[in-house]
N, C-alpha and C positions, 0 to 999 in steps of 0.2 A: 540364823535367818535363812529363810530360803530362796533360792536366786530363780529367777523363772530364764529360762534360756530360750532363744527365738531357733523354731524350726529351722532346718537346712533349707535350703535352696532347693528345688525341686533340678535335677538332672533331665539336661534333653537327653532321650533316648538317641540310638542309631536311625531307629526312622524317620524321626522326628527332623534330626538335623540331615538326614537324607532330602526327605520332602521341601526343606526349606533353600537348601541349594536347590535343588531342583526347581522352585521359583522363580528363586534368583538366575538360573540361567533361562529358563522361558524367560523371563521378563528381559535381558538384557539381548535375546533373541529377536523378540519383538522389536525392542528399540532400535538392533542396527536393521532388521531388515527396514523398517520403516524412514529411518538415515536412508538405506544404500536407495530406495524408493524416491527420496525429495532430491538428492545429491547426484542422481543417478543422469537425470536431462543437463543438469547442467556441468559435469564433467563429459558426458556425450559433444555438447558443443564446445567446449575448450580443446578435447582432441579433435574434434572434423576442422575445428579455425585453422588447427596449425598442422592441416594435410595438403598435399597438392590433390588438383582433383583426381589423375591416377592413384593415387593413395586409398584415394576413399573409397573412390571404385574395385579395387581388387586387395582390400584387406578387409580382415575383421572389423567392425565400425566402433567396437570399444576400445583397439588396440593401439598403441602408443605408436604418436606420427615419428618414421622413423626415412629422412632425417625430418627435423621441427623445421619449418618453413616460415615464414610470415609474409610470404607476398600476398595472401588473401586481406589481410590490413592493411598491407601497404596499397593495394588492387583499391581496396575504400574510397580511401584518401586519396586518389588519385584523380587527372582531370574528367574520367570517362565515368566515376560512379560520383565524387564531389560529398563525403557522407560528414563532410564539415556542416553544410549547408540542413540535411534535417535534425541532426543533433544539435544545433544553434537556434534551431527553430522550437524544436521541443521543450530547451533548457527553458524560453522563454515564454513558452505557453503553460511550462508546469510553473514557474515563480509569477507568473500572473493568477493563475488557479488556486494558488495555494495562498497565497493573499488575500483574497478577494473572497474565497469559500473560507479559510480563517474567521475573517476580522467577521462576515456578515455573520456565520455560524456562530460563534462566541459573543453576539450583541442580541442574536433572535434568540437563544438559550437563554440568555439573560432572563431577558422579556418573559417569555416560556414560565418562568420558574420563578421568580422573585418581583416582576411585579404585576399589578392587577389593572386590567380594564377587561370592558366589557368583551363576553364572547371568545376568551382567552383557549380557555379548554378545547372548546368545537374549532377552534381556527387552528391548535395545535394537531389533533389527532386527525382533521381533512387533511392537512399538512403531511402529514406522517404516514396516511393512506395511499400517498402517490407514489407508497416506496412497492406497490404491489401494481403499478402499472409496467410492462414490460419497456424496458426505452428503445427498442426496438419503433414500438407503435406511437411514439414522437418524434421522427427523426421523417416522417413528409411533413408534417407541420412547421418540425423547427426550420427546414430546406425549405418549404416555400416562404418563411418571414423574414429568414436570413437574406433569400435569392429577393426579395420586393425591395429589400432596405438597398440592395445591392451591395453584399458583406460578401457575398461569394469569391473564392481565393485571396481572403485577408485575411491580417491578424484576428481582426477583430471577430468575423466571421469562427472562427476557431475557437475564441475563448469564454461571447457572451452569453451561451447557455445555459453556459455552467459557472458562471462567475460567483453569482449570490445564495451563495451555501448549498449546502444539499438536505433534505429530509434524515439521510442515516446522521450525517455528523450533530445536528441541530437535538436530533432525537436522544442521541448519547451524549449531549454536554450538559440537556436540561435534565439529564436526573441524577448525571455530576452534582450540578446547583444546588438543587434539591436538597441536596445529604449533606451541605453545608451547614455544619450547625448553628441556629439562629441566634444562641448565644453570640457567638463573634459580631454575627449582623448589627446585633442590637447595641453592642458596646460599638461598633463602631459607627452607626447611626449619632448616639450621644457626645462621643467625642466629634459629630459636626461633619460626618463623611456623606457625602450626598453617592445618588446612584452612579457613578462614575468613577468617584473615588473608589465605591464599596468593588465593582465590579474586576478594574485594572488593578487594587492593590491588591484583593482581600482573593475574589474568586478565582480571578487566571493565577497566581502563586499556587493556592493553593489544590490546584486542578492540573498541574504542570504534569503529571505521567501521563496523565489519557490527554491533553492536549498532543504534547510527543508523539502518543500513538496516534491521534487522528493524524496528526500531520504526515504523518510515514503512510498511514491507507490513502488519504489524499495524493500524496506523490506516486506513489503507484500506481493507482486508478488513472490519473489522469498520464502520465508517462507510456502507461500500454494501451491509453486509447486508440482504436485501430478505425472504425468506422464512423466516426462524425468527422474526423478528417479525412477520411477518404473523401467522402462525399462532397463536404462543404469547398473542400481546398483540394480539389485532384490536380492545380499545377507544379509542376514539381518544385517550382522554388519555395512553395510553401508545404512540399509535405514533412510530416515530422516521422521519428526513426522509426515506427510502424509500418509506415504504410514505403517509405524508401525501401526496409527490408525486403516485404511482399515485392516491391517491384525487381528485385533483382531475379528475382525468378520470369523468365520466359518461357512462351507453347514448347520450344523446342529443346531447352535444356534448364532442369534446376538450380545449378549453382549451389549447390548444398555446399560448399566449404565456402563459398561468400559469404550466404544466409547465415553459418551458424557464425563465421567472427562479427557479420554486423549484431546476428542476436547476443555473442559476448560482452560486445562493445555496452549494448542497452540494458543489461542484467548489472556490470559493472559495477555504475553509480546507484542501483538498488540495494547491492548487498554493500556495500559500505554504508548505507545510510539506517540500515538493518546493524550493523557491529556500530555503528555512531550510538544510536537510541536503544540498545536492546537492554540497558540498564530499568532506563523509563518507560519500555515499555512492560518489564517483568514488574516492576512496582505498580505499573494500571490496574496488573491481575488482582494483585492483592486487595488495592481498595476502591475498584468499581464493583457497582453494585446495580441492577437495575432495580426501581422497585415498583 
């Protein structure tokens, strides 16, 4: 009987696996220049934090502070900068924003996607058209409603703008919803889940990455907001760590080793919250979808 034998393997040539190194290192070329490009500002401000201001002025400005100092932190916290007061400010103006843009953003998505009244569609997409107006060119409007109410240099003043959702987050949770499949809906309609049940048990579980990720663009966004608080709140005991930083610069001198440890200080709590979420938000990738 005759055996039929399976061809050999086809051999890379020397080109072949030449070429493909060759790839491989463009490719892993690209990736670190494009690391040493994101990594690059912010290892810049971790050595100017910990220079004295001689240092910065007569060395190389990538070059290791040598010795390591930290009276520009300690300068902060001290009674003549006070940098407890906009970082206590901000904590509380991003945990009121992210609340309140949360919970409205994940109840108008709802709405958005899963249930029906009249005029639904045209009231989503005007909705989602204001994401193409500059917010630049609502920021005298928002200043004279705030200034009539007499909100100017308060909390409140600071946070009500932006409390009830935003257009992008509302826009990316309803087509989250959307892709839920209506099987689940439906079985869980039967078993007696009304719209509230379906929403808290069934859709936020099951939306939990790109929830995570909204939440992390919401902290951020609102954390390095720089000019609605300027504006709304220029006293100092209410500005928050943006506009505190900007002001330690004066006409006559920068202070660039203040600026960059207070901008350390404010990057901080970003990138920890970026190594907390980066599990949840590498699963968003996979199964968001716009459609």
């Amino acid at each position: 009987m005759a055996t039929v034998t399976s061809p050999a393997p086809a051999r890379r040539t020397p080109s072949a696996r030449a070429s493909r190194l060759l790839a491989n290192a463009l490719t892993y070329a690209f990736l670190l220049a494009g690391a040493a490009l994101m990594l690059g500002p912010f290892l810049f401000s971790l050595l100017t934090s910990l220079k004295t201001p001689r240092q910065f002025n007569t060395t190389w400005p990538v070059s290791l502070p040598d010795p390591v100092t930290t009276e520009n932190f300690t300068s902060l916290f001290s009674e003549q900068y006070n940098f407890v007061v906009p970082i206590a400010v901000t904590a509380q103006v991003v945990l009121v924003l992210v609340a309140g843009q949360m919970l409205c953003s994940i109840l108008a998505a709802y709405a958005f996607a899963q249930l029906d009244f009249p005029g639904r569609d045209t009231l989503f997409w005007v909705y989602v058209a204001t994401l193409m107006i500059p917010a630049v060119v609502t920021i005298i409007p928002l200043y004279s409603m705030m200034t009539s109410l007499g909100l100017k240099n308060t909390f409140l003043g600071l946070v009500l703008p932006f409390l009830f959702g935003s257009p992008y987050a509302i826009f990316l949770l309803r087509e989250n919803f959307r892709s839920t499949p209506a099987d689940v809906l439906d079985a869980a309609t039967i078993d007696g889940a009304g719209v509230w049940r379906r929403l808290w048990q069934i859709m936020v579980p099951m939306n939990k990455p790109i929830l995570a990720t909204l939440l992390l663009i919401t902290v951020v966004t609102q954390w390095n907001n720089f000019l609605w608080p300027l504006i709304i709140a220029p006293a100092q005991e209410w500005n928050v760590i943006t506009v505190a930083t900007a002001a330690l610069q004066t006409q006559y001198a920068g202070n660039w080793t203040l600026v960059m440890a207070a901008t350390t200080i404010a990057i901080a709590p970003l990138v920890t919250l970026f190594v907390i979420f980066q599990k949840q938000i590498t699963s968003s990738l996979g199964v968001t979808g716009v459609r």
